[in-house]
TORMAR-770554 format. One record per atom (N, C-alpha, C, CB): x, y, z; residue in one letter. Coordinates in steps of 0.001 Angstrom, whole numbers, plus 524288, in hexadecimal, padded with zeros to 5 digits. Glycine has a CB too. Layout:
# residues N
XYZA...
//
This chain:
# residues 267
5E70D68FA564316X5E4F36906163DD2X5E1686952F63DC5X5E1E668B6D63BF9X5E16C69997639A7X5DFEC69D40639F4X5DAA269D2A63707X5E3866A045638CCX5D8C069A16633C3X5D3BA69943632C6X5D3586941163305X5D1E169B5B62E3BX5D0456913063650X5CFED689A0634B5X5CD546894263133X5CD44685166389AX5CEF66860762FE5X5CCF86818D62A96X5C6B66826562971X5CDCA679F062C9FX5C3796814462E10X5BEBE67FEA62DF2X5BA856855462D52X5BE1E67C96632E3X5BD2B689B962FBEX5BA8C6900962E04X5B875690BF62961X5BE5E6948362DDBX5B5196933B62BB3X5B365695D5623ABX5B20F69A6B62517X5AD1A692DD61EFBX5B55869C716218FX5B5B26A18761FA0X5B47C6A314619E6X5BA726A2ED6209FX5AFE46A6A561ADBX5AD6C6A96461634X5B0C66AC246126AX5A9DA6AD2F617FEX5B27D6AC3460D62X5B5906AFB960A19X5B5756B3C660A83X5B52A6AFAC60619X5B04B6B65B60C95X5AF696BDA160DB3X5B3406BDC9612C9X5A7566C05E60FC6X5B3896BAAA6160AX5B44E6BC57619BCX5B9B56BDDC61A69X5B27D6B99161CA5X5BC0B6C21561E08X5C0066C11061FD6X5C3A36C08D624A2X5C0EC6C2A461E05X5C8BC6BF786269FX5C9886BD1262954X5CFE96BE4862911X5C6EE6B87262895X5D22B6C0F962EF7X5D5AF6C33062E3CX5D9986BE3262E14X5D6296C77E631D0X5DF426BF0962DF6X5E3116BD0E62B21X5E5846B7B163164X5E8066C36B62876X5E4A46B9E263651X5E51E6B92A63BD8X5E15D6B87D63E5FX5E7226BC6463E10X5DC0A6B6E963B2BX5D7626B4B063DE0X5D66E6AF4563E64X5D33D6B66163BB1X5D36E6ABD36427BX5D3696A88564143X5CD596A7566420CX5D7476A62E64320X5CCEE6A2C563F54X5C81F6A19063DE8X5C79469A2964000X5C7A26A343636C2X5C46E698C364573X5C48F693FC64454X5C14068F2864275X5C5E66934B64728X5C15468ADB6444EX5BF686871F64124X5BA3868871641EFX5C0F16819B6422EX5B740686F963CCEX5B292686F063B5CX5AF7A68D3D63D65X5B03D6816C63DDAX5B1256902F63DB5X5AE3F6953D63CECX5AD83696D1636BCX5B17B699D863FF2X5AAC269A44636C5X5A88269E29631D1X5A8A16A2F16320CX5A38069DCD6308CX5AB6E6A49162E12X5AC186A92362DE8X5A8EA6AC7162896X5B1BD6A95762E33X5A4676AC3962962X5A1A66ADC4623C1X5A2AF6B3166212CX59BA76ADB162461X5A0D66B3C661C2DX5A01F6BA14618A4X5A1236BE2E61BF9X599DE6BB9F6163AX5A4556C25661AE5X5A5076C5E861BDCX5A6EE6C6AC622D1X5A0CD6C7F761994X5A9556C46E62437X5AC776C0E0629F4X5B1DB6C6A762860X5AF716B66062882X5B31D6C89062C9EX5B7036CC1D62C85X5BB6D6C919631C9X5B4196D2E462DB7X5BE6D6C5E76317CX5C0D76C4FB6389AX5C4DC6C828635F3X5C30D6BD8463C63X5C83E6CC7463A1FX5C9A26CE3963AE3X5CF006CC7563EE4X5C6436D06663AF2X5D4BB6D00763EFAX5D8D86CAB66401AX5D9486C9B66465CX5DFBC6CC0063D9FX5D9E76C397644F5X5D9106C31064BB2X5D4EC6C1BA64C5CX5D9896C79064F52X5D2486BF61648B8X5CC2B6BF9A64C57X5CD586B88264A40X5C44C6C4D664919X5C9B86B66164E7BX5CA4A6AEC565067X5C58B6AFEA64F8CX5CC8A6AB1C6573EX5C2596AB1364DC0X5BE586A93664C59X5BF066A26664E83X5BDBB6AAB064620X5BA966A1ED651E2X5BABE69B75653CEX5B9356963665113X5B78669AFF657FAX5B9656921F65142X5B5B26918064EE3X5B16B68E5C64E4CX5B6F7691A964C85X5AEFE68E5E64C70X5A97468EB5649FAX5A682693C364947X5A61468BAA64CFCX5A9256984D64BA8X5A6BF69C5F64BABX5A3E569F996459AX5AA9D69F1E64E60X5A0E16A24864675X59D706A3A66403FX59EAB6A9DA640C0X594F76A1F363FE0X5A1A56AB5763CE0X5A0D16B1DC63C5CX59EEC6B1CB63667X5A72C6B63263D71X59A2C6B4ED6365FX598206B6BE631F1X5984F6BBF762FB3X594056B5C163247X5961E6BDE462BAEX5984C6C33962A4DX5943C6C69D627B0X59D1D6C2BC6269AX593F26CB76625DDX599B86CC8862662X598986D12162B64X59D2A6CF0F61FD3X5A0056CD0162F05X5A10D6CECF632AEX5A6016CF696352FX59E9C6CD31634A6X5A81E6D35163814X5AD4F6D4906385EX5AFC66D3C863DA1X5ADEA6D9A8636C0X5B3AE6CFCA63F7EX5B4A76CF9E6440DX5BB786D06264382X5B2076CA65646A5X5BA436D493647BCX5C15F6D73F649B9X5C4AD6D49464C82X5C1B96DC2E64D7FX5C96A6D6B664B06X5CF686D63264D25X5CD056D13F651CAX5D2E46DD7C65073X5CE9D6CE9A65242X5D0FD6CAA065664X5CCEA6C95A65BAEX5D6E56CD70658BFX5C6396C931657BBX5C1DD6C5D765977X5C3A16C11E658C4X5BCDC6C67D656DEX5C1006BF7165EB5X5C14A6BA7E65DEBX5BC2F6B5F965DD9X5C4B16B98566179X5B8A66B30F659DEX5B6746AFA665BC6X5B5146AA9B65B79X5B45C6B0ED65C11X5B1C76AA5066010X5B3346A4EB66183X5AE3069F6B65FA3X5B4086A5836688FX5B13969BAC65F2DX5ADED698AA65F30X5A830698BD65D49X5AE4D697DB662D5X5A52D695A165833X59F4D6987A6581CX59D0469DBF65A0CX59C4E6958465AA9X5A0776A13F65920X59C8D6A66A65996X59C426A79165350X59F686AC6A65DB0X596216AC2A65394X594916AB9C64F19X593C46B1E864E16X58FD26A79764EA2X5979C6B386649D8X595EC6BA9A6480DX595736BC05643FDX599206BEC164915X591EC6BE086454BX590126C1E563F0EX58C8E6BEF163B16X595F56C38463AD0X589986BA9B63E69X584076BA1063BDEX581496BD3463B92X581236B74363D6AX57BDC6BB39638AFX578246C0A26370EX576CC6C26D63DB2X570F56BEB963273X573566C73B63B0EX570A96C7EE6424AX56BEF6C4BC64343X56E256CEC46441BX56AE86C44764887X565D46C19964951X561E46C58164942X565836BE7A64E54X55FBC6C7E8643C0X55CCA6CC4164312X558B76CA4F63FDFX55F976D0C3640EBX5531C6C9E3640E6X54FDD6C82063D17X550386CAC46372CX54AC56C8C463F50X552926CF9F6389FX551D16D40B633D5X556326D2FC631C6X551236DA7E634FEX55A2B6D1786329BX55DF36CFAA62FDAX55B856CC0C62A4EX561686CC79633FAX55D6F6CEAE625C7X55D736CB7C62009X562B36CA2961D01X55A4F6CEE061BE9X567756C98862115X56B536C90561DE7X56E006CCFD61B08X569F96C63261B28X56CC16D21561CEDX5710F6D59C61A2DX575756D4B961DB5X56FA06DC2A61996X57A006D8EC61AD9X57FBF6D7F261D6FX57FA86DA12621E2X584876DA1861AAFX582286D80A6251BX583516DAC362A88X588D66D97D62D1CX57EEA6D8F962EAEX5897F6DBEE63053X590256D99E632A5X58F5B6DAB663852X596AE6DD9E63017X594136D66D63A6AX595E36D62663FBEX59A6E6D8B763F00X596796D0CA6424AX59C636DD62642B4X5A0A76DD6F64335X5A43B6DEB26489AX5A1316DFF163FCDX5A8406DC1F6494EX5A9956D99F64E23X5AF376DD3264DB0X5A9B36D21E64E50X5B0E06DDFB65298X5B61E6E17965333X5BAF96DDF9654FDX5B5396E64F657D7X5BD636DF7A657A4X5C2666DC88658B1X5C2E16DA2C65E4AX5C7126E03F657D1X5C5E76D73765E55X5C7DA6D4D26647FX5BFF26D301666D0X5CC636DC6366A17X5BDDF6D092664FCX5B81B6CE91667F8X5B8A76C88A6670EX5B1956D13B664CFX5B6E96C56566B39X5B5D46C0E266D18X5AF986BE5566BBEX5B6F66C1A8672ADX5B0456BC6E66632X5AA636B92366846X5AAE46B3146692BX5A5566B99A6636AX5A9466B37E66E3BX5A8826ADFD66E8CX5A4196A8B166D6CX5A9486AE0F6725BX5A6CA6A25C66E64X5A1106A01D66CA2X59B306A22E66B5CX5A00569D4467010X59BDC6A0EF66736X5949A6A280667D8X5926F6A652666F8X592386A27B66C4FX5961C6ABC76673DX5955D6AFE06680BX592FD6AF9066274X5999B6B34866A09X58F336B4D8661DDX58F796B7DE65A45X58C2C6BE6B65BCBX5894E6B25C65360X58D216BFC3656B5X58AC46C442655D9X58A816C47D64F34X58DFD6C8FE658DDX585BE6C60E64E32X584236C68764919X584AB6CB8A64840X57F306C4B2647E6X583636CBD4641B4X584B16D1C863EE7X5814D6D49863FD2X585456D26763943X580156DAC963ECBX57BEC6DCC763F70X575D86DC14639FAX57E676E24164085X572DC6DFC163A5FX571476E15D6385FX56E396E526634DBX571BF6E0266394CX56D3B6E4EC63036X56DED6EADD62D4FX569126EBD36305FX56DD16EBEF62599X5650C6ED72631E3X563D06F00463616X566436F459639E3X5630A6ECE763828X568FB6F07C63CBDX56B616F2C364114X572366F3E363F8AX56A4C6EE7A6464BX572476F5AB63A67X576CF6F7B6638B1X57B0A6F41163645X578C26FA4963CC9X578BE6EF936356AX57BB56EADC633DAX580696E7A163747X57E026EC8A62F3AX584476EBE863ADBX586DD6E9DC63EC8X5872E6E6F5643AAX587F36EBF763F64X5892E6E287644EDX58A286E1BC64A0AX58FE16E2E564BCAX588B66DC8C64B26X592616E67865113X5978C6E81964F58X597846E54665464X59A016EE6F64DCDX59C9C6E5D36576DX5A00B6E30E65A79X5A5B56E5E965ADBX5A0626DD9065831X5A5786E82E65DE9X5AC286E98D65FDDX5AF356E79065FB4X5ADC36EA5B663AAX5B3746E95866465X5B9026E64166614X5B8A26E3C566C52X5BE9F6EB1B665E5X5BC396DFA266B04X5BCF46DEB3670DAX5B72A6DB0467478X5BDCB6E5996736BX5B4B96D866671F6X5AF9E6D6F767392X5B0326D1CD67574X5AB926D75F66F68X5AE1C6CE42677DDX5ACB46C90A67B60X5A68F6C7D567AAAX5AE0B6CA1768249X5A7726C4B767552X5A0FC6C246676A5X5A1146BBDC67682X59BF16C47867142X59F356BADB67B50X5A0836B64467DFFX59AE76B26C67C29X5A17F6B79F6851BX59AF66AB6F67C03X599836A95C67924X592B06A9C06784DX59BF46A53C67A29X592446A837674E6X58B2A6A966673E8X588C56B00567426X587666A5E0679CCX58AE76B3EC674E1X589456BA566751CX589C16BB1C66FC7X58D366BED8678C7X586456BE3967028X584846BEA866879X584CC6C686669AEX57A446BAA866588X584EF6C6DC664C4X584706CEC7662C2X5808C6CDD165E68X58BB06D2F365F4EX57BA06CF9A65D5EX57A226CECD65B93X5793B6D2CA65536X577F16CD5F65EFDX576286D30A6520CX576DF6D6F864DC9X576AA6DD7B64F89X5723A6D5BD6499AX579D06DFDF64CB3X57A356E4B764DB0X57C3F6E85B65318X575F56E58564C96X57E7F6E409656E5X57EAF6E62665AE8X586206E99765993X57D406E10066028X585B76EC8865D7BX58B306ED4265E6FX58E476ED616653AX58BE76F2B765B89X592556EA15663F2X595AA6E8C56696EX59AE06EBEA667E8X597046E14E66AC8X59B096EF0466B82X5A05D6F2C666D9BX5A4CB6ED3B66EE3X59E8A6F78A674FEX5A9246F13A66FF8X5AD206EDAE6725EX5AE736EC52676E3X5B0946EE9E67165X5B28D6E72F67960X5AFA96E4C567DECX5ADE16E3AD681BFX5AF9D6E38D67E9BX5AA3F6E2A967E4EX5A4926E18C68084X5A3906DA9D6825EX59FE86E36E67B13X5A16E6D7DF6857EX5A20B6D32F686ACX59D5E6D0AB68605X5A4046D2A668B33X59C076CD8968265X596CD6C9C36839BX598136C4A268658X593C16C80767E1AX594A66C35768A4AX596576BE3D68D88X5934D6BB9F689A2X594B56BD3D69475X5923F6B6AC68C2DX58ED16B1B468862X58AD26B2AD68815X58E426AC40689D9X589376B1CC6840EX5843C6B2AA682A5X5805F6B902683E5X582016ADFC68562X5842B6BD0A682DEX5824B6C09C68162X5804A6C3C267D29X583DD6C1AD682A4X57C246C59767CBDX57A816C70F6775FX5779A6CC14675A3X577816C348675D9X579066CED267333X577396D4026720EX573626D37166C4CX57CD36D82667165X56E9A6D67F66CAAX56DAF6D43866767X56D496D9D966561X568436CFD86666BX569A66D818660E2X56C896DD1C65ABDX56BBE6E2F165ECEX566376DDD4651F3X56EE36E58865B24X56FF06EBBF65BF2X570266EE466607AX56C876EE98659C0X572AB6E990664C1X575346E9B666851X57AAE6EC716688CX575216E57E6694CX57B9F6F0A766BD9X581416F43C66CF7X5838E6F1DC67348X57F716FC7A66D69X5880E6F0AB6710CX58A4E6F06067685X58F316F1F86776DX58A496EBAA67863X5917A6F55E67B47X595C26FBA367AA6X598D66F5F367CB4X59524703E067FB0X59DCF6F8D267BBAX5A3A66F84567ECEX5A2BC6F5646833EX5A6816FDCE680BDX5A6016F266683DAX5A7546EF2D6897FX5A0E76EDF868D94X5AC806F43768DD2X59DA06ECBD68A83X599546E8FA68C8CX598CE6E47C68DC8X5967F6E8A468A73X597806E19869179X5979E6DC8469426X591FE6DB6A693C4X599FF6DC7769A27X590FF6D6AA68F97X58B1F6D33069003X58D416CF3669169X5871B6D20068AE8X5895A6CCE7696AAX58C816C87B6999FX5895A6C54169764X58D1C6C80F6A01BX5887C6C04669A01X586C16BBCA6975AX581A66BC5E69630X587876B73469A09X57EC76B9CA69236X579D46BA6769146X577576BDF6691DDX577CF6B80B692D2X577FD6C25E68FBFX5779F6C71968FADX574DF6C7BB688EEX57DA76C9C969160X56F576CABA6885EX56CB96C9C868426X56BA76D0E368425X567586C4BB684AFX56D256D4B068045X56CBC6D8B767E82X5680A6DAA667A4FX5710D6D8FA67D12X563F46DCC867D0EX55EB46DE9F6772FX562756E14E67338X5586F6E49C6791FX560116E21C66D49X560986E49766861X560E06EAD366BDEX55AE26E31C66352X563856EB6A66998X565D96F08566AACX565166F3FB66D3AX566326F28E6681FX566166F0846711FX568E46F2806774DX56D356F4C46771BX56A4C6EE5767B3FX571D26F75B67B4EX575D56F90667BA2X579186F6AC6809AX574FE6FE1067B5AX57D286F5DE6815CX580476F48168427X584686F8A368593X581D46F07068236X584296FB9E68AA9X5882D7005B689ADX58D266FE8968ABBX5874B7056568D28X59083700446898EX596C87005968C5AX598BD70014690CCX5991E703E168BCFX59B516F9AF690E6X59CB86F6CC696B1X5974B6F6FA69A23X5A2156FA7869A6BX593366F68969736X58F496F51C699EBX591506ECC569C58X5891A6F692694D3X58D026EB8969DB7X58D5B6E5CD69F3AX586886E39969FA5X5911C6E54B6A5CFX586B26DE1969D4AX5811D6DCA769D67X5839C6D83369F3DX57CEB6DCAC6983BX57FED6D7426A4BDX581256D1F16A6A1X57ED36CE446A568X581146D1576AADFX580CD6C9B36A6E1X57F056C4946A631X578C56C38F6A4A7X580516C1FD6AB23X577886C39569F12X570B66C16369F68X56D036C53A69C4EX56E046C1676A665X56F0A6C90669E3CX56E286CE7A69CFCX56AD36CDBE698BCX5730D6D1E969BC5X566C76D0A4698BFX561DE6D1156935EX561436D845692A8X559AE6CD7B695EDX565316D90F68F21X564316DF3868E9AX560E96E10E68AB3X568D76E20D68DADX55D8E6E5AE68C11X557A86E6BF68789X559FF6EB5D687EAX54FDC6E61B68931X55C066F00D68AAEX55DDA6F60C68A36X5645C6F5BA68A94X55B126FA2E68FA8X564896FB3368947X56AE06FACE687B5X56D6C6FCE668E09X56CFB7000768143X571B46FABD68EE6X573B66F9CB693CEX5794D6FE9E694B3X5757D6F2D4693E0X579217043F6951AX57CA47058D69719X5827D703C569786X57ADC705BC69A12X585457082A69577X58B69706B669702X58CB87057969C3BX58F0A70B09695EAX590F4703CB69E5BX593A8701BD6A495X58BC66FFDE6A52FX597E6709256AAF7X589276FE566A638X585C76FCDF6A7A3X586496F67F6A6EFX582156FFBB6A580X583C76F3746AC3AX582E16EF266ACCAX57CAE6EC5B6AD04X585A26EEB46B098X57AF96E9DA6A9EFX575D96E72B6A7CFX576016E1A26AB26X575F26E6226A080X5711C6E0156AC0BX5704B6DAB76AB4BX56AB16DA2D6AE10X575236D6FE6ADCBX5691A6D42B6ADB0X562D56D3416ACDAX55EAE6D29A6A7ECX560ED6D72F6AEFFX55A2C6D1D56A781X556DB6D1F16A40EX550F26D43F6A6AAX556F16CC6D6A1BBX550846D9286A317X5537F6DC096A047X5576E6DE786A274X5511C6DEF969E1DX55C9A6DFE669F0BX561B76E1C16A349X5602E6E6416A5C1X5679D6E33B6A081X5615C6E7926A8E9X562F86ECFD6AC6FX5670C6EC186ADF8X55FF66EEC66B11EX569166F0076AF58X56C306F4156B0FAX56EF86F2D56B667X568DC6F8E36B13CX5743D6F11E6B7E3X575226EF5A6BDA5X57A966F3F06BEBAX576EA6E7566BE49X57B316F6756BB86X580226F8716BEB1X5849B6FA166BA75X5828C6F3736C2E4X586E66FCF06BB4BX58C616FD406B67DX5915F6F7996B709X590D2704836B852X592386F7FE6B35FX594286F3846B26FX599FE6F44D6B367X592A56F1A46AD40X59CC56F3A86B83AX5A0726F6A06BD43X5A6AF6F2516BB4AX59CCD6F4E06C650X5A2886EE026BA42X5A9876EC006BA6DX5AB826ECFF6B275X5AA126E1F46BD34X5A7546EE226B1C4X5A97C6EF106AA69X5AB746F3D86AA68X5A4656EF2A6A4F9X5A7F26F8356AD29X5AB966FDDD6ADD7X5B03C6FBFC6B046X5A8E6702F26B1DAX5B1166F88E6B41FX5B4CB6FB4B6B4DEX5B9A86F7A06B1E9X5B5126FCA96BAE8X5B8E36F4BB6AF1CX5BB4F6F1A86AB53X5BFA66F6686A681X5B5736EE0D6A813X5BA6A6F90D6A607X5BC616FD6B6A2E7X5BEEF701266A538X5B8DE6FFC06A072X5BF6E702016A8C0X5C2DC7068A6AD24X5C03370ABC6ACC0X5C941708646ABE8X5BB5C70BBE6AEC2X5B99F70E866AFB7X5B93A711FA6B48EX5B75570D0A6AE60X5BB1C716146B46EX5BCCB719076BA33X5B93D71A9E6BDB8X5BF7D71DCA6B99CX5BB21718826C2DBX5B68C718F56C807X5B1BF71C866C79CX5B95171B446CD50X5B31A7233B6C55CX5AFDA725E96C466X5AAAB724A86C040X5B2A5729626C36AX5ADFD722496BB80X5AA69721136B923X5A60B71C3F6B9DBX5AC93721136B59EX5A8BF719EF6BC9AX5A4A77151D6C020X5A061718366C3F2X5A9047109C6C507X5A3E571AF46C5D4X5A09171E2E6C977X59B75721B26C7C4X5A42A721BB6CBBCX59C7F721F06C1C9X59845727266BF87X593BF723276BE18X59AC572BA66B8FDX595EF71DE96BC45X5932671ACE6B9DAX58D9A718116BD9AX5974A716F76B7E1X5911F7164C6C1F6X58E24715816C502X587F5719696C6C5X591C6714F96C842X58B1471E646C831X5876C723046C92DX58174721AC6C30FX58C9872A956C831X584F2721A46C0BFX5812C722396B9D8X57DA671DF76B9BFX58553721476B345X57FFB7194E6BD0DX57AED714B36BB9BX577007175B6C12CX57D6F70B9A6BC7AX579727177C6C3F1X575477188F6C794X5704E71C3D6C58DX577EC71B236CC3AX573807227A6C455X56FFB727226C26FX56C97723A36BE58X573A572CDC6BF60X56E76720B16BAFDX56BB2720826B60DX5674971AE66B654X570A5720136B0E7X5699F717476B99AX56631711386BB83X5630A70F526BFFDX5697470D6A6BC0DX565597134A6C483X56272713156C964X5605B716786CC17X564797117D6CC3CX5600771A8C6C92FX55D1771F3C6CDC4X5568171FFC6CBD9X560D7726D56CD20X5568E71CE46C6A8X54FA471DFC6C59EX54D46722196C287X54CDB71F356CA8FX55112724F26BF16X550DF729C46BD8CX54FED7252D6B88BX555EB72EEA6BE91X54C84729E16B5D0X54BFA727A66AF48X55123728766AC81X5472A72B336AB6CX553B1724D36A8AAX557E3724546A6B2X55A1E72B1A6A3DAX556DD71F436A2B6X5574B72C796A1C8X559EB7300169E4CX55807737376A222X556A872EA26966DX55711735896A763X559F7739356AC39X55D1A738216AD83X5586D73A2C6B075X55D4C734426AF23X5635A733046B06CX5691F7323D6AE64X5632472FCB6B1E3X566B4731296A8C7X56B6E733B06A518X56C27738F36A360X56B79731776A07EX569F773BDC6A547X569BC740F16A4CCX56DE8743DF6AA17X563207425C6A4EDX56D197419A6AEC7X56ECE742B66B2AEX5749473F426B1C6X56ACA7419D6B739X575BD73B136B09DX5799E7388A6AEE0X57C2C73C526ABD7X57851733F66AC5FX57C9F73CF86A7A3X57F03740CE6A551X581B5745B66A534X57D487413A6A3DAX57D8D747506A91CX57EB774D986AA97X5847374BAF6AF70X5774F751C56AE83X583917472A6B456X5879E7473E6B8D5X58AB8745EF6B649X58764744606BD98X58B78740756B1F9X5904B73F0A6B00EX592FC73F626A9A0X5902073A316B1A0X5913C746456AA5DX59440745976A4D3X5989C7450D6A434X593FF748D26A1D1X59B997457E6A7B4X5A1277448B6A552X5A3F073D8B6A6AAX5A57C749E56A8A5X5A00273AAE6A66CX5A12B7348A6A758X5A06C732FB6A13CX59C6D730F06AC1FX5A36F7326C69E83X5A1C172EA9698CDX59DB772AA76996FX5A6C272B1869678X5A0A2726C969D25X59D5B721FA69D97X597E2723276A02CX5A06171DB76A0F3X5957E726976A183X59176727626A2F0X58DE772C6569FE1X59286727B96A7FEX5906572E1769ADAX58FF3730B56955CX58C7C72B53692BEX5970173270691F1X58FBD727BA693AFX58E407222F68EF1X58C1E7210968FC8X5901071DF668D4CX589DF720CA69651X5847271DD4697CEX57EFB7205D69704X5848871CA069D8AX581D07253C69765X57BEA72A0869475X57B22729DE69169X57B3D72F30693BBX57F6B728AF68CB2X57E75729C66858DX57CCF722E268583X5862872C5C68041X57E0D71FC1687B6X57D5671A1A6867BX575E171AEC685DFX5804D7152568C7CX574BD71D3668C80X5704571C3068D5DX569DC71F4D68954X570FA71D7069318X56CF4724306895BX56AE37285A6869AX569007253267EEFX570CB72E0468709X56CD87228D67E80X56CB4720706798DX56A4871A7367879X57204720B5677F6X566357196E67D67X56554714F167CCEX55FA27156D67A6FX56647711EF6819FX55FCF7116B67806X55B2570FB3674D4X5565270BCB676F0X55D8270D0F67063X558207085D67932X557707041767CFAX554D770431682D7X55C407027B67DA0X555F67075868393X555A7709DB68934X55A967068968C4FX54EDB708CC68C6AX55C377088169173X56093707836942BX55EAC7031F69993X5631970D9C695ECX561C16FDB369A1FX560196FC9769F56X55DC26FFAF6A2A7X563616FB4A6A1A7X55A7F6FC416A6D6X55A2B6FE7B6AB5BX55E496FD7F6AE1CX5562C6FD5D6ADC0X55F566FF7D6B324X561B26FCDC6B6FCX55EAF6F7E76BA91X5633A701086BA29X560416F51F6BCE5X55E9D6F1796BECEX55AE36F28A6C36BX562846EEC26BFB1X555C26F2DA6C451X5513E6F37D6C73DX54F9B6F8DE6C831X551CF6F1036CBD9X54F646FAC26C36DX54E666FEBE6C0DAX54A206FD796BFACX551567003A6BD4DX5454A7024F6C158X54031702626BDFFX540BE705C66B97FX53B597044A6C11CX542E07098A6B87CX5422070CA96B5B6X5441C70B086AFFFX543F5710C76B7F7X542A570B4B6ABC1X546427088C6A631X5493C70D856A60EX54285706B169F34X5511370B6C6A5A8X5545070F5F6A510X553AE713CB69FECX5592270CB06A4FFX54F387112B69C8FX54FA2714E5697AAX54B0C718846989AX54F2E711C36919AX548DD71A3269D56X545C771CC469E5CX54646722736A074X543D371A1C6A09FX
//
């Protein structure tokens, strides 16, 4: 059955022709599913919010409530969600707010596994993996193919770089470098994150430059923005070590340390 009996569905809303919708979920005002997309049920999508091509979710997860923003008064805001992403039990992410540009967006291709929340205004690249109970809160960025492992709790607008990894527990307050690996409270810095590069096929050399780059830039003791200076100049012709300069150069937050590091990396 392509919508059960027991669903409710809002008149604003809509709801492609090959979607299904099951028992006892809600699909409130301004609800966009898109074709292919399963809805579990009891699950709550609120609006107005747009979820793509052939999402699937599951069971009580809950999207596109307001944000958990004191300043929030109920103007409009939206969630909007891309194609082929997994939320599971429990999971939610709320809309943004007009503040912080009114959006919460969401890519393609994503895994957010049960109880991990996105919170208002953040934005998640494509996939990207939240284990259980991971959570990013507002105006939170997190690039392409990032791994938050379990219980993993993200400050307001922090950054998460590309195929970075936050392990298990993880309490992040600064924004964490691309291929870079996090974990602890507060996180630092343990190492590039070796089996996700090389997930992506990343070629020996470029492992090889990377490596060199955490060292120059996390363990030799040099204040951060010498050593990205010297970074730059040996490896300009490495992209992936272009991104870790412009990542770092552009942080707001300041950048992990590395792990038994005195020096603060944003120094």
């Amino acid at each position: 059955m392509r919508i059960h009996p027991t669903a409710i569905i809002d008149p604003t809303a809509t709801v492609a022709d090959d979607a299904r919708v099951g028992p006892y979920a809600v699909i409130g005002p301004q609800v966009d599913l898109a074709a292919g997309v399963v809805v579990g049920a009891h699950a709550c999508i609120h609006g107005p919010t747009s979820i793509g091509p052939h999402t699937r979710i599951h069971p009580h997860a809950v999207l596109g409530e307001d944000p958990q923003d004191k300043k929030y008064a109920g103007e409009p805001t939206q969630l909007i969600i891309g194609a082929h992403n997994t939320f599971r039990e429990f999971s939610t992410a709320n809309r943004g707010t007009a503040s912080g540009g009114g959006v919460t967006r969401i890519g393609d291709h994503n895994l957010f596994m049960a109880y991990s929340h996105v919170a208002h205004d953040a934005v998640v690249g494509d996939h990207c993996v939240f284990a259980n109970c991971a959570s990013i809160a507002g105006h939170v960025q997190v690039s392409d193919y990032a791994i938050l492992a379990g219980l993993t709790a993200v400050h307001q607008h922090c950054r998460i770089g590309r195929c970075a990894m936050l392990a298990g527990g993880a309490k992040v307050s600064q924004d964490v470098p691309p291929f870079m690996m996090a974990q602890g409270d507060r996180a630092r810095l343990v190492g590039l994150n070796i089996v996700g590069l090389r997930r992506r096929g990343l070629e020996l050399e470029t492992l090889q430059a990377l490596r060199g780059v955490y060292r120059e830039l996390f363990q030799q003791g040099l204040p951060l923005r010498v050593a990205v200076d010297q970074v730059r100049e040996v490896y300009l012709g490495v992209p992936e070590v272009q991104e870790i300069v412009a990542f770092i150069e552009s942080s707001r937050r300041g950048v992990c340390r590395a792990a038994g590091a005195d020096t603060p990396a944003s120094e």
